[in-house]
C-alpha positions as CSV (number, residue, x, y, z in Angstrom):
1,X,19.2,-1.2,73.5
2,X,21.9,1.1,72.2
3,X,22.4,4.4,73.8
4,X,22.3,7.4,71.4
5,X,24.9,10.4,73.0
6,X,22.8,13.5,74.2
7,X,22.1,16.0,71.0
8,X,24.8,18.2,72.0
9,X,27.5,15.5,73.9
10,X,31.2,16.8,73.0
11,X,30.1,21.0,73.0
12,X,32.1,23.0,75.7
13,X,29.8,25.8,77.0
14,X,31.7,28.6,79.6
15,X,29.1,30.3,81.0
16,X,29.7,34.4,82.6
17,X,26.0,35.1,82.7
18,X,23.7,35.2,85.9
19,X,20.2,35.7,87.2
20,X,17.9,33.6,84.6
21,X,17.7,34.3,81.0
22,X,21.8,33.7,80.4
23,X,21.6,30.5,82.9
24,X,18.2,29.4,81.7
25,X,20.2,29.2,77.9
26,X,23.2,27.6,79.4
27,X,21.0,25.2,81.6
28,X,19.3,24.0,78.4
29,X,22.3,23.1,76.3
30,X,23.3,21.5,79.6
31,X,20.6,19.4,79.4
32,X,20.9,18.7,75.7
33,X,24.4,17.3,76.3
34,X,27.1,20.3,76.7
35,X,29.5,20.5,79.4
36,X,28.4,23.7,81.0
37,X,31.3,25.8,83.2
38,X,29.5,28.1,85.0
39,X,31.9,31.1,86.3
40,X,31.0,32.8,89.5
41,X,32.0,35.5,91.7
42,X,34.0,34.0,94.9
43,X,31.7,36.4,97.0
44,X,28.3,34.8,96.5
45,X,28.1,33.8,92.8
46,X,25.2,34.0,91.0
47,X,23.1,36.6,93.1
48,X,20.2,34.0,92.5
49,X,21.6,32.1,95.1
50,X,20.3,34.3,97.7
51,X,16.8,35.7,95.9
52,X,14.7,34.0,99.0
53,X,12.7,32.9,100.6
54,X,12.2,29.9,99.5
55,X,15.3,28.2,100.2
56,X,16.4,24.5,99.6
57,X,20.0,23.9,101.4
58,X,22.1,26.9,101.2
59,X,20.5,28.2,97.9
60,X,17.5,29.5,97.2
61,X,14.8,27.7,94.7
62,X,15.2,30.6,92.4
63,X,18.9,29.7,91.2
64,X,18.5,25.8,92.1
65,X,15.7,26.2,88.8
66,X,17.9,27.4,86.2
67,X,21.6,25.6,86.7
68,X,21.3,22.2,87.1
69,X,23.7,19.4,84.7
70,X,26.7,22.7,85.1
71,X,29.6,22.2,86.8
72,X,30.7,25.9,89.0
73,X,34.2,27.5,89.4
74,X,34.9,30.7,91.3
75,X,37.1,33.4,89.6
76,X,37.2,37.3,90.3
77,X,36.1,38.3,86.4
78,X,38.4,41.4,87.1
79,X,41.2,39.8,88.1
80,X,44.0,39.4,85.5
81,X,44.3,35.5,87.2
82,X,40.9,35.1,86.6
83,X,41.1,36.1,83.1
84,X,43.8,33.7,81.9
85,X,42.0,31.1,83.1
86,X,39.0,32.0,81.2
87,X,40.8,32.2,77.9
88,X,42.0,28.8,78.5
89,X,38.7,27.4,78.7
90,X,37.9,29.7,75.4
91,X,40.4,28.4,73.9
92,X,38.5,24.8,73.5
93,X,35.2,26.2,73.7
94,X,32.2,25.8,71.6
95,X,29.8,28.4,73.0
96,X,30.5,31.4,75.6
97,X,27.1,33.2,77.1
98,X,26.7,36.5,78.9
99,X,25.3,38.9,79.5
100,X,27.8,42.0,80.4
101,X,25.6,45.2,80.7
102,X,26.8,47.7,77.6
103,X,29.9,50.0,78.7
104,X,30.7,48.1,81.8
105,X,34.4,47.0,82.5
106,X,33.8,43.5,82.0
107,X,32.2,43.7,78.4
108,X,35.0,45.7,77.9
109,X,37.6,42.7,79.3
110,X,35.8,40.2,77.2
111,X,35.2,42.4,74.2
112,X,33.7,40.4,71.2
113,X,35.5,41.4,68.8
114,X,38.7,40.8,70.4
115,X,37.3,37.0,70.9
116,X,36.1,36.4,67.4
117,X,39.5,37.4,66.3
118,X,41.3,35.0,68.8
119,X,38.8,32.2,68.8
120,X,37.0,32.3,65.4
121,X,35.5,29.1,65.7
122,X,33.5,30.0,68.9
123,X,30.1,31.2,69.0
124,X,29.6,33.8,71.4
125,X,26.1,34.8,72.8
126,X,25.2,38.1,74.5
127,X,21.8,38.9,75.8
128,X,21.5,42.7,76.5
129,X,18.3,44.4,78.3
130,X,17.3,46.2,74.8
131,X,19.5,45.3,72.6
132,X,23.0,46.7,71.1
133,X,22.0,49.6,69.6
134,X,19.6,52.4,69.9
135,X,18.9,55.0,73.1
136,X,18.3,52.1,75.3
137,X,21.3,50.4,74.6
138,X,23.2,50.9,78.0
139,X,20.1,50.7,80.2
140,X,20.1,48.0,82.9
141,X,17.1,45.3,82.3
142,X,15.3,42.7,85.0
143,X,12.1,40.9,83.7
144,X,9.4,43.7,85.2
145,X,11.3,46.6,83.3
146,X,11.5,44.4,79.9
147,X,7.4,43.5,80.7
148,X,6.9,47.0,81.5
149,X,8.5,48.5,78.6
150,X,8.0,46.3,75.6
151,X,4.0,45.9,75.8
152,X,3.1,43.0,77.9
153,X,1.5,44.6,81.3
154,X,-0.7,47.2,78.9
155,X,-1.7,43.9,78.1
156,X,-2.2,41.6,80.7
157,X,-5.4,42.3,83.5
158,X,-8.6,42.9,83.7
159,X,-10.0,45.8,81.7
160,X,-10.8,47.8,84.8
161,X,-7.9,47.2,86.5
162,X,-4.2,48.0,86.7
163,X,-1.6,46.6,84.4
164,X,-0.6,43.4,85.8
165,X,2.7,41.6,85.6
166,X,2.7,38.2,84.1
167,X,3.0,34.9,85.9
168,X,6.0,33.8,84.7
169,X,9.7,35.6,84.2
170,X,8.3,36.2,80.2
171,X,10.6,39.0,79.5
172,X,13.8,36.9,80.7
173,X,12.3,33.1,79.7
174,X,11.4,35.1,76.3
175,X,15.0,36.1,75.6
176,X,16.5,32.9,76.8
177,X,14.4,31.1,73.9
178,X,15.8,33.1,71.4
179,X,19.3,32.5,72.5
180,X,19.0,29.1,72.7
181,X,17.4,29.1,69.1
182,X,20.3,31.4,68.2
183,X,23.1,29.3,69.7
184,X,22.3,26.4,67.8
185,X,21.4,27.4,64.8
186,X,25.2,29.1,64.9
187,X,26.4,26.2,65.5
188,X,24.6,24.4,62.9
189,X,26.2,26.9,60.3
190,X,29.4,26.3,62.1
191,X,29.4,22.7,60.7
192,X,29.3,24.3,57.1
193,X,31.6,27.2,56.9
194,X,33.9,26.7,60.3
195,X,33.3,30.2,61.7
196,X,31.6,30.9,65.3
197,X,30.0,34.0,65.2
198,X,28.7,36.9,67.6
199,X,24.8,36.2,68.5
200,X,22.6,38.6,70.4
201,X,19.2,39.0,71.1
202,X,17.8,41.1,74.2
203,X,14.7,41.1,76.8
204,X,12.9,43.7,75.1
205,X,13.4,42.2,71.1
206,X,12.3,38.8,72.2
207,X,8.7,40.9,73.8
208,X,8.4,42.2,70.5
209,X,8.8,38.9,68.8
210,X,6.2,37.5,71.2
211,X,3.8,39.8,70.4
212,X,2.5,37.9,67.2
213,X,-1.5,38.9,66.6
214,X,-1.2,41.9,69.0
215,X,1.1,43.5,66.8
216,X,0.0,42.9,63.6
217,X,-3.6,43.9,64.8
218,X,-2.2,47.4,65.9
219,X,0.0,47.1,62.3
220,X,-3.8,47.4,60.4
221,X,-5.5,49.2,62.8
222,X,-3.5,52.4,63.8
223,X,-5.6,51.6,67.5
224,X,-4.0,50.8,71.0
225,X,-5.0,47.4,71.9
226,X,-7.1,47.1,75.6
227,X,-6.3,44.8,78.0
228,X,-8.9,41.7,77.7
229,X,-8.2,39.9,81.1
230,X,-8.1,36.5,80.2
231,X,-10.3,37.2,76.9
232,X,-8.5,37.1,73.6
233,X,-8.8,39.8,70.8
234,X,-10.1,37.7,68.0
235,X,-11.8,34.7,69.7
236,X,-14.8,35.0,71.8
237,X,-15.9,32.8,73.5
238,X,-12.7,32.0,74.6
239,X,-11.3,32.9,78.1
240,X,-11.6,31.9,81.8
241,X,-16.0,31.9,83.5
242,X,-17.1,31.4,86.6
243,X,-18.7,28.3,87.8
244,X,-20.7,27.7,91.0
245,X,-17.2,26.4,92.5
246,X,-14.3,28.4,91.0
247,X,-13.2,29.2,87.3
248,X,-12.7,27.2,84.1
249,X,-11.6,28.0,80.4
250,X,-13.8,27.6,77.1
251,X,-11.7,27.9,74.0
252,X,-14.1,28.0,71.1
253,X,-12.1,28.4,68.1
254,X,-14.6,28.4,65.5
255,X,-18.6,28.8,65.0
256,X,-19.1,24.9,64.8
257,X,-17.9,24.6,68.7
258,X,-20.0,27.4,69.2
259,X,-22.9,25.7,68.2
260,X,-22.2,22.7,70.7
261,X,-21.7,24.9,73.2
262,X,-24.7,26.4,73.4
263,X,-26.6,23.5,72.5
264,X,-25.2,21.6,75.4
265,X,-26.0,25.1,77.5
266,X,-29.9,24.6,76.8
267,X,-29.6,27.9,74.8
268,X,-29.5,26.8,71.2
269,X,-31.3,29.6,70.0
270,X,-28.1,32.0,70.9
271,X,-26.1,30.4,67.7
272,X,-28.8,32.4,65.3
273,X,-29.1,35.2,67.2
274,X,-27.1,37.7,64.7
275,X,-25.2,38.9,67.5
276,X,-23.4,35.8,68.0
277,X,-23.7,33.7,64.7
278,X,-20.2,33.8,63.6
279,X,-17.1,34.6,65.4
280,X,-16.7,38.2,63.9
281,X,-20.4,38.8,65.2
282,X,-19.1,37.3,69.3
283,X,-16.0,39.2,68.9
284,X,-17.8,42.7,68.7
285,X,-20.5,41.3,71.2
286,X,-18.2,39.8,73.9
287,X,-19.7,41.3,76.4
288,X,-23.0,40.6,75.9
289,X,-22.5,37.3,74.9
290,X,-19.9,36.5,77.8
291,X,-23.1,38.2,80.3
292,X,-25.5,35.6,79.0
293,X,-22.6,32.6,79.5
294,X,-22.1,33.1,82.5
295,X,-25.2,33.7,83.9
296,X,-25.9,29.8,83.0
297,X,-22.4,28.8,84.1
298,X,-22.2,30.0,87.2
299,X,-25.3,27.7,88.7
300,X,-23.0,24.7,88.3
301,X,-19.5,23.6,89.4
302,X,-16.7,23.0,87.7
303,X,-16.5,19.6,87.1
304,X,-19.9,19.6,86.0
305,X,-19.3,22.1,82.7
306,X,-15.9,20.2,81.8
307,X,-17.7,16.4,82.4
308,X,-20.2,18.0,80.2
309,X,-18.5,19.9,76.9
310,X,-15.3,17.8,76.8
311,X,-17.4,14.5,75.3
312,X,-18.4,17.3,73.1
313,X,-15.5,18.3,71.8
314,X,-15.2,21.8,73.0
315,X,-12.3,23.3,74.3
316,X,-12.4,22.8,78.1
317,X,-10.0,23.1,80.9
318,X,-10.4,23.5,84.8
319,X,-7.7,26.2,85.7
320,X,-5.1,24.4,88.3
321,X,-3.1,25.3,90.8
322,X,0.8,24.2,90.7
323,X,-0.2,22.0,93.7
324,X,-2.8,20.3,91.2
325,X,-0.5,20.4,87.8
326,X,2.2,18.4,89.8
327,X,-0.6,16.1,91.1
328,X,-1.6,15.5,87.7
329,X,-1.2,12.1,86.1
330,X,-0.6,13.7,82.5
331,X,2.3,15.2,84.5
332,X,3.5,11.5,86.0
333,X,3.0,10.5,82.0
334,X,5.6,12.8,80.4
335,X,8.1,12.2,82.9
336,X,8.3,16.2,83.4
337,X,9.5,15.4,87.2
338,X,13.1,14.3,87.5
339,X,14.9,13.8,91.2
340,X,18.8,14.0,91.4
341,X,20.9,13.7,94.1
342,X,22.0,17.2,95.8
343,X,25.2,16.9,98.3
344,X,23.4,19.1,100.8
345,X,19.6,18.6,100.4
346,X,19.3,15.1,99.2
347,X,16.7,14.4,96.2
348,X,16.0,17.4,94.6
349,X,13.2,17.3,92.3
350,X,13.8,19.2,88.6
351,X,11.1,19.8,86.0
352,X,12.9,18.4,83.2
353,X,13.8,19.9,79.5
354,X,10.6,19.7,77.4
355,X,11.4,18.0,74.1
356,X,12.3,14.3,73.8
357,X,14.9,13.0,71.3
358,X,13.6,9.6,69.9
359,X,11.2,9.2,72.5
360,X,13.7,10.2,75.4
361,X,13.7,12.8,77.5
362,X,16.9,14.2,78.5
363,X,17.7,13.4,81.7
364,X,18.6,15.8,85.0
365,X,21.9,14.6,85.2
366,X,23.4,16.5,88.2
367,X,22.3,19.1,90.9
368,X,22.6,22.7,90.4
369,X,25.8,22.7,91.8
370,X,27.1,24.1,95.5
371,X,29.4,27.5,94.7
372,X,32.8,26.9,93.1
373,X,31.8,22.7,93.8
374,X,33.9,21.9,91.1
375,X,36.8,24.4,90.9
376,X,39.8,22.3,91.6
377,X,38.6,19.8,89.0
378,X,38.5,22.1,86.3
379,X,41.3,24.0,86.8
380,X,43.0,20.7,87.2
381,X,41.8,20.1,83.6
382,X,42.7,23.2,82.1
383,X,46.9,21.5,83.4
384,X,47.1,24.0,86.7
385,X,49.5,23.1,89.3
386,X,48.2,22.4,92.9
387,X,49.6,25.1,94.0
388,X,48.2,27.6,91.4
389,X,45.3,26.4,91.9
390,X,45.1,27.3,96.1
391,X,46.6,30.8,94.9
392,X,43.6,31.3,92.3
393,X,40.9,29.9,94.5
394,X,39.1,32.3,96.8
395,X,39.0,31.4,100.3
396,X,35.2,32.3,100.4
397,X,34.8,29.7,97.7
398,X,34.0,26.0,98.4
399,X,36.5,23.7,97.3
């Protein structure tokens, strides 16, 4: 069977972000095929490496999730040695990501402008905390301030309750997304004109983005959406119930469903109750309608409603645990699960890139690589001397 080369096979990436939304971009072309140079402080590198417990070897989980398939090299960013060495990977690069805070010395050593001007076919990607212009500009960002500050946590919890944080790194993931989008679509346009160009996006424009329905809702109303819990503004029923055992989702999307629901509920009459008829009429009755669901639901278990209203057709899902989800079988299917060999913890298991390429997945190629693992390699490449290279290497770094 011939072997297609990776979407991206040929692109040089060099890569001065850290913490996750810069690596999570840089892992991602990584996996799509791009030979990723991540640059890191001789003094600890990425400070992921040390946000533990848990720990797997001598880095924590946090930074083995976001820079597998790169190969590392330790420089001192502020070092003039450290700079020539990072223009000459520049100077065959396709792609440079970071994500300098505004006004700091280093965006000032690696100042677009001055890089668009001397590498004009290089597409250069900053990810700022709120973006490059406006008050905010030269404010610091980590995921709970970008949550915090662009909308999420007024809307995520219970109604009663406090605003809550959501499960997953939205604010960074969020803004990683876009970058990627906006890396190679400039690339794309790169094929037809020749020119790189200066992307950005931020933590708090890529919330915004996200918002979707909750903002175009506020848009018409003029009125300060409330937090639902796991209820949705314009669907009802459609959130998380209690069963006799736990909790499980019901997504009915439209009146139909509703009418199965119920049916199979024993309450058939509730579909011609005017209260609950059409969705418009659930939406502004949630909570009595949600008060008579789950006084029926909670009587049986879980397995019982799903075994129930999936032959049915409606919308049904037991909420898992990560322990679950990886136990799953539609997991096992997809392939989502990759193990690679890591020099100091053995297999090392990787949840893979999510989109397949004529019915391949990408594969996890390499570790997330051991700090500065592959220094002397690529500053053999870029034609340093052996003895340039002991001067430039740190003697914190590993060789």
């Amino acid at each position: 069977m011939h072997e297609h080369p990776a979407p991206l096979a040929g692109m040089k990436v060099v890569d001065l972000s850290k913490i996750l939304a810069g690596p999570y971009v840089t892992m991602s072309l990584a996996d799509l095929g791009a030979d990723v140079i991540k640059v890191e402080h001789p003094d600890g590198g990425d400070p992921t490496r040390s946000w533990g417990p848990p720990f797997n070897g001598p880095d924590a989980t946090y930074y083995l999730a976001a820079n597998r398939n790169k190969r590392s090299v330790t420089l001192d960013l502020k070092s003039a040695a450290g700079q020539e060495v990072v223009h000459r990977m520049l100077a065959d690069a396709d792609v440079l990501v970071e994500n300098f805070r505004p006004g700091s010395s280093l965006a000032s050593l690696f100042d677009h402008r001055a890089l668009s001007a001397q590498y004009p076919r290089l597409v250069i990607l900053h990810i700022s905390a709120f973006g490059d212009t406006g008050p905010l500009r030269d404010e610091p960002g980590y995921d709970m301030v970008a949550q915090a500050s662009a909308g999420l946590m007024s809307l995520t919890g219970e109604p009663d309750g406090p605003p809550v944080k959501a499960g997953y790194a939205m604010g960074d993931l969020g803004a990683a997304l876009f970058g990627l989008i906006g890396v190679t679509s400039a690339l794309v346009e790169r094929e037809r004109t020749g020119a790189g160009q200066y992307v950005t996006t931020s933590l708090y424009e890529s919330q915004l983005a996200l918002h979707i329905n909750w903002a175009t809702g506020y848009f018409a109303t003029g009125e300060r959406p409330a937090r639902l819990g796991s209820g949705h503004p314009s669907l009802v029923p459609y959130q998380a119930y209690p069963a006799a055992d736990g909790h499980f989702v019901i997504a009915v999307g439209n009146d139909t469903l509703f009418r199965r629901l119920v049916d199979a509920l024993g309450h058939p009459e509730w579909a011609d109750d005017p209260r609950f008829a059409t969705n418009r009429d659930r939406v502004a009755h949630r909570t009595a309608l949600n008060a008579k669901l789950e006084s029926v639901l909670v009587d049986k278990p879980v397995a019982h409603w799903c075994g129930l209203l999936k032959p049915l057709g409606v919308p049904v899902a037991p909420i898992r645990t990560l322990d679950e989800v990886y136990d799953c079988p539609q997991t096992a299917a997809l392939d989502m699960v990759q193990k690679v060999d890591h020099p100091d913890v053995g297999p090392l298991e990787q949840v893979a890139f999510p989109v397949t390429f004529r019915g391949t997945r990408p594969p996890v190629r390499t570790a997330p690589p051991l700090l500065g693992q592959h220094s002397h390699d690529i500053l053999t490449e870029l034609g340093y001397g052996e003895e340039e290279i002991s001067r430039l290497l740190d003697t914190s770094a590993r060789p």
